[in-house]
C-alpha positions in Angstrom: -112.4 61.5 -8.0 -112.9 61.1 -4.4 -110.8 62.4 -2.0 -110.1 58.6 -0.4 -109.0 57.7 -4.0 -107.0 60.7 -4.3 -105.1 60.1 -1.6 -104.3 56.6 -2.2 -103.2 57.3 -5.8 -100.7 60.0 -4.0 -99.5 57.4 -1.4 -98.8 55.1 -4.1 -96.7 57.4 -6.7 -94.8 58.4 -3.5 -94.2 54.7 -2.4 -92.7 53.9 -6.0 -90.6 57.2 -6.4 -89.4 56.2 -3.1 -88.5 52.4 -4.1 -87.0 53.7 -7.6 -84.8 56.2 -5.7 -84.1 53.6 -3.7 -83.0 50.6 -6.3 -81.1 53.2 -7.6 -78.8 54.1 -4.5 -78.0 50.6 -4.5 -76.9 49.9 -7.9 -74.4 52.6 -7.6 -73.0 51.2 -4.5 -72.2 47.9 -5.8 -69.9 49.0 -8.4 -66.3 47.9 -7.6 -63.0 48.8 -9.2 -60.8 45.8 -9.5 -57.5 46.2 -10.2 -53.4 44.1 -10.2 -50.1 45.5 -9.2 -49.3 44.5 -13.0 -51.0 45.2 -15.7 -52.0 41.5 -16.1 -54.7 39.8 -17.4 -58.6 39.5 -15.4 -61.7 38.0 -15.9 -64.9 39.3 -14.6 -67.4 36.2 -15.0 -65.6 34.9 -17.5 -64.5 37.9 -20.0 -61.1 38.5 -20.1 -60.1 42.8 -19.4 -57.5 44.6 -19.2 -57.0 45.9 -15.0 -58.2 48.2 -13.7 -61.8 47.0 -14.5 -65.3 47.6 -12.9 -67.1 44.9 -11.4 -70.9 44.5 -9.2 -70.7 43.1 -5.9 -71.6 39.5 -6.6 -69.6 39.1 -9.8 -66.8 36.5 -9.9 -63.3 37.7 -10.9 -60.2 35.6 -11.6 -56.5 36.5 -12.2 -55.9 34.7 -16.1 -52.8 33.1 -15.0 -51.3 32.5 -11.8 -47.4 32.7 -13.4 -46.9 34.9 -15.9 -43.7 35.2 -17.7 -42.4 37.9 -19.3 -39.1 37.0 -20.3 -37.1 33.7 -19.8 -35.5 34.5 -16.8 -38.3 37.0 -15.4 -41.8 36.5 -14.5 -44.3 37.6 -12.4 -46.2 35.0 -9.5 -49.8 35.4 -8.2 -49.4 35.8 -4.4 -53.0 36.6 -3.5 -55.1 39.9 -3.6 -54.7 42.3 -1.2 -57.2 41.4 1.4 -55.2 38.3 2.2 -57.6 35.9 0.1 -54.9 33.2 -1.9 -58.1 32.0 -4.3 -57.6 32.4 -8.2 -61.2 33.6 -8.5 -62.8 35.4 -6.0 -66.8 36.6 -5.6 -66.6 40.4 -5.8 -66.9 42.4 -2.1 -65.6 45.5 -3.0 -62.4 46.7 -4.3 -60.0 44.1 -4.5 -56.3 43.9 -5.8 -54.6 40.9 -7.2 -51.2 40.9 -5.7 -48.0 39.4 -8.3 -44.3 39.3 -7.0 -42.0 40.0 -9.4 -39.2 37.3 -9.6 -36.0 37.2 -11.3 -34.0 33.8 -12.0 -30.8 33.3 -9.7 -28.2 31.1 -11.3 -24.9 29.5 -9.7 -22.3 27.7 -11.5 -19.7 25.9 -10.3 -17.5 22.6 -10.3 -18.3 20.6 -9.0 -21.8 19.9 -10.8 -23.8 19.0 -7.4 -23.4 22.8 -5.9 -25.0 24.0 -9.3 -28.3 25.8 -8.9 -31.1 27.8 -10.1 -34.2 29.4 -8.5 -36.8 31.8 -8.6 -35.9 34.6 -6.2 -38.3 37.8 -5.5 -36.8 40.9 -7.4 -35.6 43.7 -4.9 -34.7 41.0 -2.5 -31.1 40.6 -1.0 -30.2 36.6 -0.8 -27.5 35.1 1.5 -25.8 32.0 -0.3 -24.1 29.6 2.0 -21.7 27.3 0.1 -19.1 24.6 1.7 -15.2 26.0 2.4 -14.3 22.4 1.5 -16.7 20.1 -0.6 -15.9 16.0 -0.5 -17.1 14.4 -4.3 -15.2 11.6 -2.7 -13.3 10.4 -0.8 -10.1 10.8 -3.1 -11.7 14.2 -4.6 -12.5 17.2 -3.1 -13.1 21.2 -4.1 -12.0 24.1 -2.4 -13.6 27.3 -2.3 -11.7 30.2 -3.8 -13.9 33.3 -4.6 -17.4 34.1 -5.9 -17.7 36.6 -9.2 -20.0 39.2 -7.7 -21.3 39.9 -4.4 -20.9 41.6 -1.0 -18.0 38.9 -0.1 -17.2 37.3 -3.0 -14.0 36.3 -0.7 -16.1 34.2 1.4 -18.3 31.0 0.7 -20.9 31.9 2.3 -22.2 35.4 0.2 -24.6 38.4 0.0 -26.6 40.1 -2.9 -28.8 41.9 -3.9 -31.2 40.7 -6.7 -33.2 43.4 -9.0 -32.0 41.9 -12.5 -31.8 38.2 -13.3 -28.3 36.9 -12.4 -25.7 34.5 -12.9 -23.2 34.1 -10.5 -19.9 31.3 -10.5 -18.3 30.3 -7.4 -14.6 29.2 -8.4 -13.7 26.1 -6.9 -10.5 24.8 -7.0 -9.8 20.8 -7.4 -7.9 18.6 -5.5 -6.9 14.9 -6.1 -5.7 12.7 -2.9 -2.5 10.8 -4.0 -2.0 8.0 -1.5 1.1 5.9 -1.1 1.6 2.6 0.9 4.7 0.9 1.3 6.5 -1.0 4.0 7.1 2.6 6.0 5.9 5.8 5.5 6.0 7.4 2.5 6.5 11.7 2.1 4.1 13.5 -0.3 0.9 11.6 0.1 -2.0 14.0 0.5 -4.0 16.3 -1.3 -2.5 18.3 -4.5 -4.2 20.6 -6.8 -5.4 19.3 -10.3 -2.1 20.1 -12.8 0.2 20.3 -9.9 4.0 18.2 -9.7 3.2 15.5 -6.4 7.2 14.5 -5.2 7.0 10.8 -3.8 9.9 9.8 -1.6 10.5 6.5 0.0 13.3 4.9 2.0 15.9 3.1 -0.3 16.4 0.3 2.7 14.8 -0.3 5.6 16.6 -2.2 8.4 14.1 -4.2 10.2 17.9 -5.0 12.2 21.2 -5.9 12.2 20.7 -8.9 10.4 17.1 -8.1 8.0 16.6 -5.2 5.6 13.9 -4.2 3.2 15.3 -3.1 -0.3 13.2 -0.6 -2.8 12.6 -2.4 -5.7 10.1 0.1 -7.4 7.0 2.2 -7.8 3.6 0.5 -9.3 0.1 2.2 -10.0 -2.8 -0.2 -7.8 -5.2 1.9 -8.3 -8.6 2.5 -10.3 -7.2 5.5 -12.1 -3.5 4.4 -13.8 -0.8 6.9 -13.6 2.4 6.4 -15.5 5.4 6.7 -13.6 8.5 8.2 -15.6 11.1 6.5 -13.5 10.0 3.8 -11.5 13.0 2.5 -10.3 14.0 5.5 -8.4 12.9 5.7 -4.5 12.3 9.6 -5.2 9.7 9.7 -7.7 7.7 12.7 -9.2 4.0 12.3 -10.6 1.5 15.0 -12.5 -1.9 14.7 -11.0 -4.4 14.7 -12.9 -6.6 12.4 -10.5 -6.6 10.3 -7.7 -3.7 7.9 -7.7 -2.5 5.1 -5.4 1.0 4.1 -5.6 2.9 1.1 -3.6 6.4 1.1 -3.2 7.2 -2.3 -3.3 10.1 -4.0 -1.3 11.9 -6.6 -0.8 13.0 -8.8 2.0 16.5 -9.5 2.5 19.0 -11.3 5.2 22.2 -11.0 6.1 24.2 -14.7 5.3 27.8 -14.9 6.7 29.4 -18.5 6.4 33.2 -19.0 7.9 35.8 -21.4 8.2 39.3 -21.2 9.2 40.4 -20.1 5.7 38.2 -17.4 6.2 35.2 -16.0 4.4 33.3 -18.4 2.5 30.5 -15.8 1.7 29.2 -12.7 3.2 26.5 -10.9 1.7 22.4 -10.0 1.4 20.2 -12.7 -0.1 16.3 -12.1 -1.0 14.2 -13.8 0.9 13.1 -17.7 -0.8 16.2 -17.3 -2.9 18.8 -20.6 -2.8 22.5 -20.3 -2.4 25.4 -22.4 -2.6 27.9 -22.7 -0.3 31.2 -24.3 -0.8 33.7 -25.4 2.2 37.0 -27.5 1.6 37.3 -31.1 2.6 40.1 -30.8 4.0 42.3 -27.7 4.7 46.4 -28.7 4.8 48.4 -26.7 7.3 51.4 -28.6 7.5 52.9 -31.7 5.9 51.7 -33.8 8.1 49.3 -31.6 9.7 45.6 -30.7 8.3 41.9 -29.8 9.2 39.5 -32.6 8.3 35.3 -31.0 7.3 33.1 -32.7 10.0 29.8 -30.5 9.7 28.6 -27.0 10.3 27.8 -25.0 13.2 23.9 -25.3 12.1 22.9 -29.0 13.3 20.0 -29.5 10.9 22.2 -28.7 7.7 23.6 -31.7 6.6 27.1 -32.8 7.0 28.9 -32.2 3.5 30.7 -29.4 2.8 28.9 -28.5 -0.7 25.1 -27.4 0.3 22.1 -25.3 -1.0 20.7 -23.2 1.3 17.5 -21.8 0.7 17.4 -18.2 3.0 14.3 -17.9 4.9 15.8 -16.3 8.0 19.6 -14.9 8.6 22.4 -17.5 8.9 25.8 -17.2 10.8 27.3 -20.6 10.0 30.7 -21.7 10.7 32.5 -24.9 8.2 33.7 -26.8 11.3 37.0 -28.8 11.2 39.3 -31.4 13.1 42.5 -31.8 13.3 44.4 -34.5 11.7 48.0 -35.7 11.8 50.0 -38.1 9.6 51.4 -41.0 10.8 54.2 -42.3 8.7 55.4 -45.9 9.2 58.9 -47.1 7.6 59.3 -50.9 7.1 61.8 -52.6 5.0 59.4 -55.4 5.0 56.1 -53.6 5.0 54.1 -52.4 7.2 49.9 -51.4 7.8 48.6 -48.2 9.8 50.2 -45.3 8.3 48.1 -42.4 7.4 45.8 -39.5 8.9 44.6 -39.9 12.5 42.3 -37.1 14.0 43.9 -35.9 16.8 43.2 -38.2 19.8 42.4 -40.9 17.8 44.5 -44.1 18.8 46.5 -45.3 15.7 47.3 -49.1 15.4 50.1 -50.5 13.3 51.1 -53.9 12.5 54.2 -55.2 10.9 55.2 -58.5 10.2 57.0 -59.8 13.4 59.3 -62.9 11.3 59.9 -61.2 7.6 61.1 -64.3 5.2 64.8 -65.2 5.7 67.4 -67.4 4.3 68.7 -70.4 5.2 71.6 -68.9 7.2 69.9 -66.1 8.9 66.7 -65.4 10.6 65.1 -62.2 11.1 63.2 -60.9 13.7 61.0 -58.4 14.8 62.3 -56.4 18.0 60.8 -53.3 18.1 60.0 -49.8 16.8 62.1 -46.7 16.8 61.2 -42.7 16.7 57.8 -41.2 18.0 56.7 -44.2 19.8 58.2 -43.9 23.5 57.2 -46.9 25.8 54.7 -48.0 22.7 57.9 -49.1 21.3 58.1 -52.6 22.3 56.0 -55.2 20.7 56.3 -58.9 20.6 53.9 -59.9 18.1 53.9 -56.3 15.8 51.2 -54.7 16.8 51.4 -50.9 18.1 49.1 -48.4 19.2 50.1 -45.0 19.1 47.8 -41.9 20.4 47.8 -39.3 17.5 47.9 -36.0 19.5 51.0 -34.6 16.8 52.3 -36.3 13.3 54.4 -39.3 14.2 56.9 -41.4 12.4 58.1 -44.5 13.5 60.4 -47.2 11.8 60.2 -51.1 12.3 63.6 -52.6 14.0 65.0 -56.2 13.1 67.2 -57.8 14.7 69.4 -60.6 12.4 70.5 -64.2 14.0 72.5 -67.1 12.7 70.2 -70.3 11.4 72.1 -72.7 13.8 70.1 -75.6 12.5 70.7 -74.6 9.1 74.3 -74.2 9.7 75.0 -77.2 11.9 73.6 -79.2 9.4 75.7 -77.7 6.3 78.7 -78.4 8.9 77.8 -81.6 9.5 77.9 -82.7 6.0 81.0 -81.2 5.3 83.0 -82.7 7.8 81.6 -86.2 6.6 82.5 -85.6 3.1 86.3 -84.5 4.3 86.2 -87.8 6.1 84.9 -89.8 2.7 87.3 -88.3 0.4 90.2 -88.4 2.9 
């Protein structure tokens, strides 16, 4: 062989040891060790292996499952790998790590329903859980906090622990109904009182608006949604059992004071309801004397009408007073009769007549001279008329005077004389 084909032959052998040592130095570079923080399950293009597995640089690994539980209340959650890459599948650089969390479920129970929860929390972690001191379901319901069952203040609603296990935790809440109560003025024991517990209700038995209007308990009654029974309903100091959010009304009612008077005295005195009717009852007449008495003329009220039996129906108070005059008797004695006689109020003028020439016979005439007793100067009269002003009783008598019938008896003499004369 030639010594210029000898050497190329050399150069070439060389050339290709060199490139075969070379290709493989590089293969044994690009193997990669891929591995998980958990023994969970990887695919390197596709084939599912157990970690840690070896991979070439250019080959495409996944994590199988991004959650992976291994109990009901424990699992583990892809977070990444460990060069800060989030992707399920990843092209292969070098060694990579897939990254899982471990997280345990956190569980709070409570009344009321809406403070309930349950979450994922990372295991090893310490969680702060910030609950309400006071927690509103409504506006006639409400929770207040008591205690927690585990934790670093389980005095306190807002709590500290620390998580490695799955947990369930309570928060005791205690509830509260709001019992209200309305009435015509306020009412003690309305507020908030603890599910089971004894509310006391007290009211006023009257209230006196004044002198002369009052309001009068009449009893309890349930108005609200939610009906409570009430064991004695009659009574202003009542006692309930909550068990929920009652409204009570103490119901009243309006009265007013009614006096009515007359000079006998009380004709009634008392409290009437408000719209209710009354009768009222005053005498006619009220006799003080013999001849001496009180005569009904109205009542102090000028719109009530002017008898002495009314109804009176009471919207407002009354003070009414039976108002009276005075009358006095004015008796009148007459053999031959005479008109007047009778009650006068006082002041009134009183007129009498009597019959100024009474019948007579044919011997004597009589005739009408006067009057005699409480009269005075109104005493004389010519024709028989007599006024009298009645300030007291009076009693007055008719005088007649008697008188011969001259006529009569000149003519009776007459006749006799002429007969003595005839029969002489």
């Amino acid at each position: 062989m030639p010594p210029r084909q000898l050497t190329l032959s050399i150069t070439i052998i060389i050339l290709a040891a060199i490139l075969a040592y070379t290709i493989n130095i590089g293969y044994a570079i690009t193997e990669y060790i891929i591995n998980s923080n958990y023994i969970v399950p990887l695919t390197v293009n596709g084939v599912e292996a157990q970690p840690p597995v070896k991979a070439l640089a250019g080959d495409t690994v996944c994590v199988k499952e991004l959650t992976v539980y291994l109990q009901q209340n424990k699992r583990l959650v892809f977070r990444g790998w460990n060069d800060g890459s989030t992707d399920q599948c990843r092209v292969v650089e070098g060694n990579h790590t897939a990254i899982y969390d471990m997280e345990v479920l956190l569980q709070v129970y409570t009344e009321p329903k809406a403070l309930r929860k349950s979450e994922w929390v990372k295991a090893g972690s310490l969680i702060k859980l910030e609950y309400p001191e006071v927690y509103y379901q409504d506006g006639s319901e409400r929770y207040i906090f008591e205690s927690w069952s585990s934790g670093e203040n389980p005095f306190h609603p807002n709590n500290t622990i620390y998580v490695s296990e799955p947990i369930r935790l309570e928060v005791r809440y205690i509830k509260e109904y709001l019992i209200t109560a309305i009435g015509e003025a306020k009412i003690n024991g309305t507020g908030w009182y603890r599910e089971g517990e004894v509310a006391i209700l007290a009211t006023p038995p009257v209230i006196y608006l004044s002198n002369d209007e009052r309001f009068i308990f009449t009893g309890w009654e349930s108005i609200g949604p939610v009906p409570v029974i009430i064991s004695n309903p009659q009574n202003p100091i009542t006692m309930i059992n909550v068990k929920g959010p009652y409204i009570l009304k103490a119901n009243y009612e309006k009265q007013y004071r009614v006096e009515v008077t007359s000079p006998k005295g009380l004709l009634f005195k008392g409290w009437v309801r408000d719209g209710e009717t009354i009768r009222i009852q005053a005498d006619p007449t009220i006799q003080l004397q013999e001849d001496v008495r009180l005569r009904f003329i109205g009542w102090s009220l000028s719109d009530l009408p002017l008898v002495p039996d009314i109804t009176l129906q009471v919207h407002q108070p009354y003070n009414l007073t039976a108002l009276y005059i005075k009358q006095y008797y004015l008796a009148v004695e007459s053999q031959y009769g005479a008109a007047g006689a009778g009650w006068y109020d006082e002041g009134a003028v009183a007129t009498v007549r009597a019959n100024p020439q009474p019948p007579s016979n044919i011997l004597i005439n009589r005739k009408l001279i006067g009057y005699s007793g409480d009269c005075q100067q109104e005493c004389q009269t010519t024709n028989g008329v007599v006024t009298l002003k009645m300030d007291s009783p009076k009693k007055i008598r008719t005088i007649y005077a008697t008188e011969p019938n001259l006529l009569t008896i000149g003519i009776i003499t007459g006749i006799g004389g002429a007969l003595v004369a005839v029969y002489a």
